[in-house]
Every structure is written in structure tokens, then in C-alpha cells.
C-alpha positions as CSV (number, residue, x, y, z in Angstrom):
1,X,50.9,129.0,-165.6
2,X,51.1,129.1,-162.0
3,X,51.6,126.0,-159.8
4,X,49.7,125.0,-156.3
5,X,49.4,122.7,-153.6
6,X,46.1,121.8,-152.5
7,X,45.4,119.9,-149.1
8,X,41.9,118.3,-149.3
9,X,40.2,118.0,-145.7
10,X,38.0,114.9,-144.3
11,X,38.5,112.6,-147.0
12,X,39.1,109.0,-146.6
13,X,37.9,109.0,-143.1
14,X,35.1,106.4,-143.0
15,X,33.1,104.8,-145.4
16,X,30.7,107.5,-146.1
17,X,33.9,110.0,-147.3
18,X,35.9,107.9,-149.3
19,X,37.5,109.6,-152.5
20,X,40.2,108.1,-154.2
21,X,43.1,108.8,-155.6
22,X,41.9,108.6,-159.4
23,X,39.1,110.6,-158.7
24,X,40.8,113.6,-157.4
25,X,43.3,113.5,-160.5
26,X,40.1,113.3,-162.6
27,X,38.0,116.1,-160.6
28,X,41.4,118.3,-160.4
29,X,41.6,117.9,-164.0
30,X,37.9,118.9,-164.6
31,X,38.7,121.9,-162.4
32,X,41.2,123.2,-165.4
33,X,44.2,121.6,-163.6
34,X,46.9,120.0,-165.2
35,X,50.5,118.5,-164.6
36,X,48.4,116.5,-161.5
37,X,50.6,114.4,-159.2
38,X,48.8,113.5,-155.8
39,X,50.3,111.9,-152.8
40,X,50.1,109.1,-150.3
41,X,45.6,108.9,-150.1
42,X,44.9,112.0,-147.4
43,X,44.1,114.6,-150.2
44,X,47.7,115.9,-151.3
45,X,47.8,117.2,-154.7
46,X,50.0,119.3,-157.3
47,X,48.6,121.2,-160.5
48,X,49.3,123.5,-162.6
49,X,45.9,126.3,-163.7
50,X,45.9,129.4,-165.7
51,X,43.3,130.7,-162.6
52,X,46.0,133.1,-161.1
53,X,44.0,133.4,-157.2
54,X,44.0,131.1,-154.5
55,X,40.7,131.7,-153.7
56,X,39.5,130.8,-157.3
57,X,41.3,127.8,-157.6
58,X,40.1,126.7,-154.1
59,X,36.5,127.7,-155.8
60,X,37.3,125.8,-158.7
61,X,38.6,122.8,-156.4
62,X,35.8,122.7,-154.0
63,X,32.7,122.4,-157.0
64,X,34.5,119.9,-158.8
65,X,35.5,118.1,-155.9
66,X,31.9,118.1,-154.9
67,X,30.3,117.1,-158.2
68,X,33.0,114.0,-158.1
69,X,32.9,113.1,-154.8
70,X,29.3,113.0,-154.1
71,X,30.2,115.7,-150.7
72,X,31.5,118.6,-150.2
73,X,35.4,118.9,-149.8
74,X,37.2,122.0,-147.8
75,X,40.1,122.7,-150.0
76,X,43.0,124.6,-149.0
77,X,45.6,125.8,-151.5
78,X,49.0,127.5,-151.4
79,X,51.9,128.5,-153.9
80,X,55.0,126.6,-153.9
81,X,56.7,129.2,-152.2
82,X,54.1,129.3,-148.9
83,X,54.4,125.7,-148.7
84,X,58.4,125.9,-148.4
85,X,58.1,128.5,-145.7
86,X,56.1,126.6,-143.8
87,X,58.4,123.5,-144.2
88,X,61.3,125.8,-143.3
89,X,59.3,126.6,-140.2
90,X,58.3,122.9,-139.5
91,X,62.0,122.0,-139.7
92,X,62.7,125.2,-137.3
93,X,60.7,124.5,-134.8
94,X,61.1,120.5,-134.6
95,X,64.8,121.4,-134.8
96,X,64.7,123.3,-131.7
97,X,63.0,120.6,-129.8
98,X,65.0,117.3,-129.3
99,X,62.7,116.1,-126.7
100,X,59.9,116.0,-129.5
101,X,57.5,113.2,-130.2
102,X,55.6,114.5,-132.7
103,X,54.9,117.4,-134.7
104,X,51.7,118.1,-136.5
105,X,50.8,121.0,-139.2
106,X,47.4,122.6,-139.3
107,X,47.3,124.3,-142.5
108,X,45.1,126.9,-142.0
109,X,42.2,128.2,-145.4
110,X,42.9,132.0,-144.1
111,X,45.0,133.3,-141.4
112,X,43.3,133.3,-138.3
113,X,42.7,136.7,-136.2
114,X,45.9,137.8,-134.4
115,X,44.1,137.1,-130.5
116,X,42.8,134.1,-131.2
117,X,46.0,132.8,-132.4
118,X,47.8,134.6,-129.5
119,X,45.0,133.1,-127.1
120,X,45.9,129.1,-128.4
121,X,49.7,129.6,-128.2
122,X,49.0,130.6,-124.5
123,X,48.2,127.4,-123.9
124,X,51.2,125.9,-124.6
125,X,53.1,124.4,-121.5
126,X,56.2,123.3,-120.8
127,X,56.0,120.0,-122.7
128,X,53.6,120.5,-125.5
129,X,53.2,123.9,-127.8
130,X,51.5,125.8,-130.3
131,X,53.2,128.0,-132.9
132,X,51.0,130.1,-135.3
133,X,52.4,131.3,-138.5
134,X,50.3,132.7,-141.0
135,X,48.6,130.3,-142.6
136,X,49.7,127.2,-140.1
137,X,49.5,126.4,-137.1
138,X,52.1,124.0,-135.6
139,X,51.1,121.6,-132.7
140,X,54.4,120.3,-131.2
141,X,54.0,117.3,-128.7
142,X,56.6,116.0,-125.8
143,X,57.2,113.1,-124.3
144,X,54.0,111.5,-122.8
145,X,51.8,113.7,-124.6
146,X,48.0,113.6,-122.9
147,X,45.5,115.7,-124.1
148,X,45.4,119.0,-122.2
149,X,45.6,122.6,-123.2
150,X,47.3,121.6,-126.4
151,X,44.7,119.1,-128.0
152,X,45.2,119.2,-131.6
153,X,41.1,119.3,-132.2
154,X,40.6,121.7,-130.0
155,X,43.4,123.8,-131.2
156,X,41.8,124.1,-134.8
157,X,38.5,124.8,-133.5
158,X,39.6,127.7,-131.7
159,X,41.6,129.2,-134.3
160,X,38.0,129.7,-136.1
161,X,39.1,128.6,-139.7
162,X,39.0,126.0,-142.1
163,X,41.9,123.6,-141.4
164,X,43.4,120.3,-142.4
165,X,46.5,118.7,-140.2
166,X,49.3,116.7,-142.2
167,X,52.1,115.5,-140.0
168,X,55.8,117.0,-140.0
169,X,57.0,114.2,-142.5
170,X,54.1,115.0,-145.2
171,X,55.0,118.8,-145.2
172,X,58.2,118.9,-145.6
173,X,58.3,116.0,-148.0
174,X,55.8,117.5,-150.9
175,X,58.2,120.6,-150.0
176,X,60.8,118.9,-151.2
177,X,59.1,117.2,-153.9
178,X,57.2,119.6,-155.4
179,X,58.4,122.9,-154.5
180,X,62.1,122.7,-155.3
């Protein structure tokens, strides 16, 4: 059976979205998922389904995520292989920038259309940068970041997709520790 990664957006923000830890291993496991491991509490989780889509299991995810959580809960999945890419990209692109401060990940429900993505990596500057790859979108800030053409918010607005942001360490760690 094939595994995924799912990234769970807006949870744990506030007292109105809270959703614990035990209830996404409960609701993933409702879901028809198995093997789940979940990490740190921003809506990181491993399974293991016999549903052989990404949008079905993101389907799957979503209603059950709902029914537990008492709200709904944009879920964004990818196969172990997708999520190493895009930690191979992460460590690319941090690698070529000594001067960086910090390095966040918007991973992205579809891949967003090619001018939009074009039109937000025009923004970058000489300091800060945006770097779309498929299905993420990295925001790379410099020294004395201020909020400018690269603002992280407005960055996945304009891409016009569902989207969650992890930062640099998160991706590449569950890369490590669950797609190896």
C-alpha cells in the first residue's frame, strides 16, 4: 500500500481551530490510514492507504478531518518521493544563499498557473526571493527582511491555490524521516 505525507493547513492557530495531535491519528485512521506517525503539533502526518490518488486521499483526509475536528481542514498530500524533491530543492536553494535568514516552504494543493507563478518570482529583489517549483513555492528571506514585494501572505494569495507554509527545518526533516 502506498505511503503519503499530508500537511494539514490552519490548525492550531487560535482557540477556535485547535486539533490535536490524537485526534488527527484517530481521524487519519478513520480515513482508512494506517502506519500514522504525526509530527511536532502544525498538522504533519505519515500513513499508509490502499486509496492509490492524491486527490482521494486528500478527499478522504478532508471529511474525516472535518467530522473530527468540528471545521473544515485544507489537506495537502504528496508521495514520499515529491516530498524529497522538494527537500532537495529547499537544501538547493538555501545552499546557494549564505546570506539567508530564513527560508519558508509553501506547499502548494495543485500547481499554480505558469504566469502567476512567473508574475510572484518577479518580485523578488535583491535581498529576498521567490522560487516556484511545482507544487512549492519557496520564500527565501535576507538579512533585515521587511515586508515588501516578497510577503509570505501575499505570496500564497497570489499564486491562487490552496497552501500551507512549513519552515526549511520541518521539510527537510520529515524528508529525512519519513521518506528515506
Amino acid at each position: 500500500m502506498p505511503k503519503y505525507v499530508a500537511f494539514l493547513r490552519a490548525i492550531n492557530l487560535g482557540a477556535k481551530r485547535k486539533f490535536p495531535k490524537a485526534d488527527i491519528v484517530t481521524a487519519t485512521e478513520a480515513a482508512g490510514g494506517t502506519d500514522v506517525e504525526t509530527h511536532i503539533n502544525t498538522g504533519n502526518v505519515l500513513l499508509t492507504t490502499s486509496l492509490r490518488s492524491r486527490a482521494k486521499v486528500e478527499s478522504a483526509l478532508e471529511a474525516a478531518y472535518e467530522e473530527q475536528a468540528g471545521f473544515v481542514v485544507p489537506t495537502i498530500v504528496f508521495a514520499p518521493a515529491e516530498l524529497v524533491a522538494i527537500a532537495d530543492d529547499a537544501r538547493e536553494l538555501t545552499g546557494a544563499r549564505p546570506d539567508l535568514e530564513r527560508h519558508y516552504v509553501y506547499l502548494l494543493k495543485d500547481e499554480p498557473d505558469p504566469a502567476l507563478a512567473r508574475a510572484v518570482e518577479e518580485r523578488s529583489d535583491a535581498v529576498n526571493e521567490v522560487v516556484v517549483r511545482g507544487r512549492a513555492a519557496h520564500i527565501l528571506l535576507g538579512p533585515g527582511y521587511e515586508a515588501g514585494g516578497v510577503d509570505p501572505y501575499r505570496v500564497e494569495k497570489s499564486l491562487g491555490v490552496v497552501a500551507t507554509n512549513r519552515n526549511f527545518n520541518v521539510v527537510t526533516t520529515l524528508a529525512d524521516k519519513w521518506c528515506s
